[in-house]
C-alpha positions in Angstrom: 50.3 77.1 -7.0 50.7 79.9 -9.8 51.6 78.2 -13.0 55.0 79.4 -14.5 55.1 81.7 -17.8 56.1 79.9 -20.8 58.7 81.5 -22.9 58.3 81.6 -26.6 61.7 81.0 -28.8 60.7 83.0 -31.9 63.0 82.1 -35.4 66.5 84.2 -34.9 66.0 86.7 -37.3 69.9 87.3 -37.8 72.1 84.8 -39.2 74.9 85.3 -36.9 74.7 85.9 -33.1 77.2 86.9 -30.7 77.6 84.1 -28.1 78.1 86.3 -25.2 74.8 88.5 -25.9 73.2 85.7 -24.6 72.8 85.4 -20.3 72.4 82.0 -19.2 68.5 81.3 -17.7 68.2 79.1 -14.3 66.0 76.3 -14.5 64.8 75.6 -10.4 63.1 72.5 -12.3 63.9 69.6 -15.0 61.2 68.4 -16.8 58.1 69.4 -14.4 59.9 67.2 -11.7 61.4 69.3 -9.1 65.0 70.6 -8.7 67.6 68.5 -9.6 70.5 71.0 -8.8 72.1 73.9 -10.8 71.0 74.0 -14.5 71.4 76.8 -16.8 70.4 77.1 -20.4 71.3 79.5 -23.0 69.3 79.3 -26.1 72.1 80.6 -28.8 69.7 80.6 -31.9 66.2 78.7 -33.2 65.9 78.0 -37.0 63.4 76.6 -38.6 64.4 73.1 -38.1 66.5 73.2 -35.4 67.2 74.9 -31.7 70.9 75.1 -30.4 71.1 75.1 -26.5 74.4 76.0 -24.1 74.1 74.1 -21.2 75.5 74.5 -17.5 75.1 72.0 -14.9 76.8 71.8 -11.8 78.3 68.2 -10.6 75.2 66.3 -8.6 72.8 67.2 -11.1 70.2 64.3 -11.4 67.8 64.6 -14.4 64.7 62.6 -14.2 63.7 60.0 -16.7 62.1 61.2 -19.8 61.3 61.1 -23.3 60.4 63.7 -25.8 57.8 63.5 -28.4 58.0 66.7 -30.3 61.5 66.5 -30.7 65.5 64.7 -31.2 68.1 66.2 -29.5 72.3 65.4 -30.5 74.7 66.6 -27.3 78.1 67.4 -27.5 80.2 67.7 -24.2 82.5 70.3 -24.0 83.8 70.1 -20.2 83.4 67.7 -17.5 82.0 63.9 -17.0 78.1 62.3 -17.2 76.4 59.2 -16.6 73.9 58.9 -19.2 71.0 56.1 -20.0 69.3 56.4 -22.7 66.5 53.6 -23.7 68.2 50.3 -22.5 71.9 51.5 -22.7 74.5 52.8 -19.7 77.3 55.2 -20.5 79.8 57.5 -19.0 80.3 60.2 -21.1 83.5 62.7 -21.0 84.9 66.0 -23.0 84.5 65.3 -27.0 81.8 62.8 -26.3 78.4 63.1 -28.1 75.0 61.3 -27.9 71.6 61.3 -29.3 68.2 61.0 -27.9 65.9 59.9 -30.5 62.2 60.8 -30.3 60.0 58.6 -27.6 62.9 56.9 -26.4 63.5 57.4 -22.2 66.7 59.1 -21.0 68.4 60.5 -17.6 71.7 61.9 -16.9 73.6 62.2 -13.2 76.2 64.9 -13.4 79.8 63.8 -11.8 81.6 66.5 -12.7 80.6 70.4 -13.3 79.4 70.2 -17.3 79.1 72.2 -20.2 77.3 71.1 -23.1 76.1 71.9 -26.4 72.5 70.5 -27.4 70.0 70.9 -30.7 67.0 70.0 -30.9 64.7 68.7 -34.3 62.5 70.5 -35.0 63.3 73.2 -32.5 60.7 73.3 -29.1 58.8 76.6 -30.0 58.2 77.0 -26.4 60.1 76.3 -23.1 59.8 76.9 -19.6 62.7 77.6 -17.8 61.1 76.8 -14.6 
């Protein structure tokens, strides 16, 4: 099995970005676990304390329990519906929703309807692997 390259998220050096110079990267897995169904990420810009994300998933999507311990992460929905747990609690988030996933703590999502969301992370991953 050859090992995926990792990608490294250097600082933006600019203070303003252009969405759309930015193409959307595939993940075929989510969170070393296998493929879940169509994700795509667009890193929009990596600060020194934070990383903001675009992301794309398609309905069906089924992310694997996890936790992070290098990071938070606060997600905004813009389009479409999820089923979310994180740590003990169950909820069905939709358009305008947001939620947090605090360091350590265990989360999964299903996708139930095609999704577009906007996510940062604190302190920004340095690194990623969008396979």
């Amino acid at each position: 099995m050859t090992a995926t390259p990792v990608r490294h998220l250097p600082k933006t050096p600019s203070l303003f970005v252009r969405g759309a110079t930015f193409a959307p990267v595939r993940m075929t897995t989510l969170e070393g676990q296998g493929s879940a169904g169509h994700v795509e990420l667009k890193p929009l810009m990596v600060g020194d304390d934070m990383l903001l994300v675009e992301i794309f998933e398609k309905a069906g999507v089924s992310v694997p329990a996890h936790s992070h311990d290098d990071h938070e992460s606060i997600v905004y929905l813009i389009r479409g519906r999820m089923q979310l747990t994180i740590g003990d609690e169950q909820f069905i988030a939709q358009a305008g929703d947001a939620w947090r996933h605090p360091v350590g703590v265990m989360h999964t999502s299903v996708t139930l309807e095609d999704c577009v969301a906007i996510e940062i992370k604190s302190p920004p991953r340095k690194t990623w692997n969008p396979d």
